[in-house]
N, C-alpha and C positions, 0 to 999 in steps of 0.2 A: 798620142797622135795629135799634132797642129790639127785647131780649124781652120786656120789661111796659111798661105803660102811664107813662109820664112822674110819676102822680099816685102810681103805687104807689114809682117810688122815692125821689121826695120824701116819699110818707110812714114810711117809711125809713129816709132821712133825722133823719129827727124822733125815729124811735124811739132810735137812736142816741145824739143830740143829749140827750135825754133822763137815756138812763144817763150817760152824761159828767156832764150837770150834777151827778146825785143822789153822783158817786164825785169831783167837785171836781177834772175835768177840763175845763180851756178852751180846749184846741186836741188832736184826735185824728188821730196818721199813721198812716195804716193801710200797710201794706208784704203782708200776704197777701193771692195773686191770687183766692180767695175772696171773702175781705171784700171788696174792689176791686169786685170785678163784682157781688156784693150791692146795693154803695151807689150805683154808678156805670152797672152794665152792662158796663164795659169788658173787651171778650175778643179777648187777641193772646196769642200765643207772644212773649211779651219777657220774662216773670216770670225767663229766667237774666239778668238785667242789673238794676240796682237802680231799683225806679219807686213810687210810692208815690198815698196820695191824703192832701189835709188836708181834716177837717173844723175848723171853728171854730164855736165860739158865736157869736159875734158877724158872720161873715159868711156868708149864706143859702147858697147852691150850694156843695158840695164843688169843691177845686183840685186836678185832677191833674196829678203832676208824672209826665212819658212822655220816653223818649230821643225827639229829634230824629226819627229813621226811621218812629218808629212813631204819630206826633204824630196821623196819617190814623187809626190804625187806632181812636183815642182817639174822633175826630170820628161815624167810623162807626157806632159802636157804643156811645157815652155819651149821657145827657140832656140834661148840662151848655151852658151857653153856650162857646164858642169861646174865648173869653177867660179862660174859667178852664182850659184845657189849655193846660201849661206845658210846654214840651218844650226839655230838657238836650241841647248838643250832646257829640259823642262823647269829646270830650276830659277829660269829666268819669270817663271808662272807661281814660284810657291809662295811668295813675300813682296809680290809686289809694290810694298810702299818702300820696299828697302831693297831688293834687286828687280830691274823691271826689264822688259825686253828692249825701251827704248835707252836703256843703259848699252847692252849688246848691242844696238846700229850706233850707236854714239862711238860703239869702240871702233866699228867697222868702217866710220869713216870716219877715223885718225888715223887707222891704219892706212887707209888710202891717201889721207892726207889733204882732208876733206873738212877739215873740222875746223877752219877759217873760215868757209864760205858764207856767201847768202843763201840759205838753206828754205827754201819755200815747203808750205806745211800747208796740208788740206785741213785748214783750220773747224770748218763749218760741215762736219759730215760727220755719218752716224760711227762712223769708225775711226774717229778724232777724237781723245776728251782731254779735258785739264788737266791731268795725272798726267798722260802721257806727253802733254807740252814739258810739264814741270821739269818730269826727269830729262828730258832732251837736253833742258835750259842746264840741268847742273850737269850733264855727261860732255856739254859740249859750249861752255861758257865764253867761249869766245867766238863764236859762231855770230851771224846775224839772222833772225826769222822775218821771213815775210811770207805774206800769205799768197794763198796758192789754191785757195779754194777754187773748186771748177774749173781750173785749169785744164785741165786732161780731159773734164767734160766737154768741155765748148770744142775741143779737138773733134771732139768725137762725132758730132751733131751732123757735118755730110758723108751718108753711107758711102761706102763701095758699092758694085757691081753682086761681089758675096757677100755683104753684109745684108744688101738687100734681097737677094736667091732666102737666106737663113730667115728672114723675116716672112718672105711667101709661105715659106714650110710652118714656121708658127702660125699662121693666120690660115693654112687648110687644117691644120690640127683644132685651133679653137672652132671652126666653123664647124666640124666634126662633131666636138665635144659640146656647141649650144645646141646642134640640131636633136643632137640624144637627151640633153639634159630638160628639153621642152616637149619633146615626147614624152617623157617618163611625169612630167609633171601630172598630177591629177587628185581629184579625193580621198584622201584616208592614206596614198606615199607617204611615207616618211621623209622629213629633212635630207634627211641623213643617208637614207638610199639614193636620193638625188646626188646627194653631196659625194656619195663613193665613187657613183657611175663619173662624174667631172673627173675625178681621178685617175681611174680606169681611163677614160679618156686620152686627158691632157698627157699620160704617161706613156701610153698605149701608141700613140700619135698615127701615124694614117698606116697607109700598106707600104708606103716606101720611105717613113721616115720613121724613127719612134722620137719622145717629146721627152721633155725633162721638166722637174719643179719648177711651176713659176716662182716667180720673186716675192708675190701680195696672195696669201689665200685668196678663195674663192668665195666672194662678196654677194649671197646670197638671200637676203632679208623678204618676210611674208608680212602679209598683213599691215599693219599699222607699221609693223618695222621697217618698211619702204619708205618712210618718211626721214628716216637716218641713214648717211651716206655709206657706214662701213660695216654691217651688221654682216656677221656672217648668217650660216646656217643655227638652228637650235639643235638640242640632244635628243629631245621629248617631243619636239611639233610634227604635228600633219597635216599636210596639204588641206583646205577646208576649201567651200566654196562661197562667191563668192568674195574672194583674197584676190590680190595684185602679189607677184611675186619680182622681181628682178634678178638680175643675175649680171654681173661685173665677174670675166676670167679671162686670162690672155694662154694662148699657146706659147713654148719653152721651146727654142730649138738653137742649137750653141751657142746658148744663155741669152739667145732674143729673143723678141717679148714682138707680140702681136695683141695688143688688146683689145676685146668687146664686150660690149651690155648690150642685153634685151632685157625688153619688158613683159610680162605674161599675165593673164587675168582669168580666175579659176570662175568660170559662169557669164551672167551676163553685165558688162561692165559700166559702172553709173556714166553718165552724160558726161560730167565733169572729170574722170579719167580719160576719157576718148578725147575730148577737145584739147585738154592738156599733151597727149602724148604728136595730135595733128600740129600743133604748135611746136613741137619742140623737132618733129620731123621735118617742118616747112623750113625753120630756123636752123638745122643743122644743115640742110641742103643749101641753103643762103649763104652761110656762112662757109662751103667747102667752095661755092662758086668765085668768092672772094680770094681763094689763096692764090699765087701767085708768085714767084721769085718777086723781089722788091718791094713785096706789101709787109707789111710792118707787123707783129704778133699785136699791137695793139686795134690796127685797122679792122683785123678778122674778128677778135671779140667783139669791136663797137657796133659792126653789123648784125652781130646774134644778138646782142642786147636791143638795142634798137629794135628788131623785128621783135621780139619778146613783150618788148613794153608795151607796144604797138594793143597787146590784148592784156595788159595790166599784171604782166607778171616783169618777175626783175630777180637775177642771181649775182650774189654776189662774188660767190665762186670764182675761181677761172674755169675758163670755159676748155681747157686741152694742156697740154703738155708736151716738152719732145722723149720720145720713148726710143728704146734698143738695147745695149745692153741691162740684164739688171740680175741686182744680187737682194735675198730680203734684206731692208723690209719694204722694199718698195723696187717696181722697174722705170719707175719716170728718171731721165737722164737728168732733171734739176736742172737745166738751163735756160732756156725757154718757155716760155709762156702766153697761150691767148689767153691776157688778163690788159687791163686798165695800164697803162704808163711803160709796157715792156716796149720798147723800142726797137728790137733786134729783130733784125729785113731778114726775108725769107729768101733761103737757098736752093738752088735746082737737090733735090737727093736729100733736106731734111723729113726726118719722119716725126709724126704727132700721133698722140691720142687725142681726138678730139673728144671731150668727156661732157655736151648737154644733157646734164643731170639737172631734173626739176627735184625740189625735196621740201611737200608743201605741207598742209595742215592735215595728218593722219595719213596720207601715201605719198610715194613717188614713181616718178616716170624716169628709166636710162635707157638711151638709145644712140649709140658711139660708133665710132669708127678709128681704125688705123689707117695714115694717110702718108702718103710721099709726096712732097711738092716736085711737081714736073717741069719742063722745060718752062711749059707755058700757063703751068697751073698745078692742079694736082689728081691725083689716084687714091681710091681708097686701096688699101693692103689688101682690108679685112673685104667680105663679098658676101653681106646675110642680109635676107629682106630686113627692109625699115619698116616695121611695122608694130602694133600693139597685135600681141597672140594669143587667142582667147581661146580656151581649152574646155 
């Protein structure tokens, strides 16, 4: 079953097709399961084995190339005609230094007649590596590569109309799943009960949607471990008092990402937690009030820093990211950035995690938002008090 309408990923398609033409690409493989399901729809658990999609100028419908087994799952869930799902049997998996799958799309566009082109390649992604450049270069030697990183990303970066509907339903899911996972917090819980019920949760999703695997586990850190950015939960801990705990999860809903952090504190919380988290609350409110179509990703961090310094603190961090689709190990789209030198103006319909994470000497404080910039500013997605939750 499509999640958008056949016309919106054809026009998609186009957009795509587009940038390729204006950057003097004539044949695009896309290899991240992002991109994939952007242009295609296509959603399975295969992205660990190598699969890809091609677009061409010259021929209409993108080709996906899918292992054998998972050929169905290509059908189920893509727009395309049958005949453009290509599917590699497994032997293209047993020897890969000496047969590889990018041998098989090497062959698939000679057949088409493709193996001249300027061939653009998601060079810098987590489903890109050396090996599979190599074999490309000897399957298809006359070819030319150019890069093609984030292409398909930066496409992606202004929602639709449903892309944004699929993003509200992720962001009641997660509001859901902090409200529960903050309740259940207390002395002597286990991690790990906390850690189920998010599941239960995030999976469970509300009364009229259910939810799906985020892309990032669920970044859950106690204690002293709030002072490091990615800590999950432990095996053996229990909740103690007072402990600072945080909690970083987003809601999954066809495969969009809603994220948010809260912060929680088991008892009564020192001086210098509470001022740190009034600070990082004042400052992410500053810094939402700055968005705006034509403000700059570097304009919106320089105001959170700036307010920041103001009381002698300073991240290095970026301060947010643009999010939506995402596959693990991560749901940030990698294009945008409120950080230092990113240049890239803000448009009506992009979405951010905005991510003011403090992470100081023994704790830290997360308190985020999912945001849309609007005609004339922005919206948060997400809708959960800003506050520090003392339990």
């Amino acid at each position: 079953m499509l999640a958008f309408k056949k016309i919106e990923y054809e026009e998609r398609v186009q957009k795509v097709k587009r940038v390729m033409e204006k950057r003097g690409i004539e044949v695009l493989l896309i290899t991240d399961p992002s991109n994939i399901n952007y242009v295609t729809g296509y959603d399975a658990i295969s992205y660990y084995v190598p699969q890809g999609v091609i677009l061409a100028l010259e021929i209409e419908e993108p080709i996906a190339i899918i292992r054998f087994m998972d050929r169905h799952c290509a059908i189920e869930t893509t727009w395309m005609s049958e005949e453009h799902i290509i599917a590699y049997p497994d032997k293209y998996l047993w020897e890969p230094k000496q047969l590889h799958v990018m041998n098989f799309i090497g062959d698939v566009l000679t057949e088409k007649g493709l193996q001249n082109k300027r061939i653009g390649l998601e060079y810098d992604a987590y489903y890109f590596n050396a090996h599979w450049k190599n074999k490309l270069l000897e399957a298809l030697p006359n070819a030319q590569f150019l890069d093609a990183t984030k292409l398909v990303s930066w496409v992606r970066a202004e929602k639709t109309k449903t892309e944004l509907e699929y993003m509200q339903v992720a962001a009641r899911i997660v509001e859901k799943t902090m409200r529960n996972a903050i309740r259940k917090i207390d002395v002597g819980i286990r991690e790990t009960d906390v850690a189920a019920g998010i599941y239960h949760d995030l999976i469970e999703g509300t009364d009229a949607f259910g939810g799906e695997y985020p892309a990032l586990a669920a970044i859950m850190p106690t204690g002293d471990r709030t002072a490091g950015a990615h800590f999950s939960w432990t095996t053996e801990g229990k909740y103690q008092n007072n402990q600072p705990v945080y909690i970083e999860i987003s809601g999954c809903y066809k495969r969009y990402h809603a994220p948010l952090a809260r912060t929680v504190f088991i008892g009564e919380p020192p001086k210098q937690l509470v001022e740190t988290t009034k600070i990082v609350i004042e400052s992410l409110n500053i810094a939402l009030a700055t968005i705006k179509p034509g403000v700059t990703c570097e304009e919106v961090e320089r105001v959170w820093q700036k307010e920041i310094n103001k009381y002698g603190l300073e991240k290095e961090s970026r301060l947010g990211y643009a999010v939506g689709i995402g596959y693990p190990p991560s749901w940030s789209e990698d294009t945008a950035y409120f950080r230092p030198g990113d240049q890239t103006v803000l448009k009506q319909n992009m979405t951010f995690h905005m991510m003011p994470g403090m992470w100081l000497d023994g704790y830290g404080v997360a308190i985020t938002e999912t945001l849309r910039v609007t005609g004339k500013g922005c919206e948060t997605i997400t809708q959960f008090p800003r506050e520090l939750f003392i339990k």
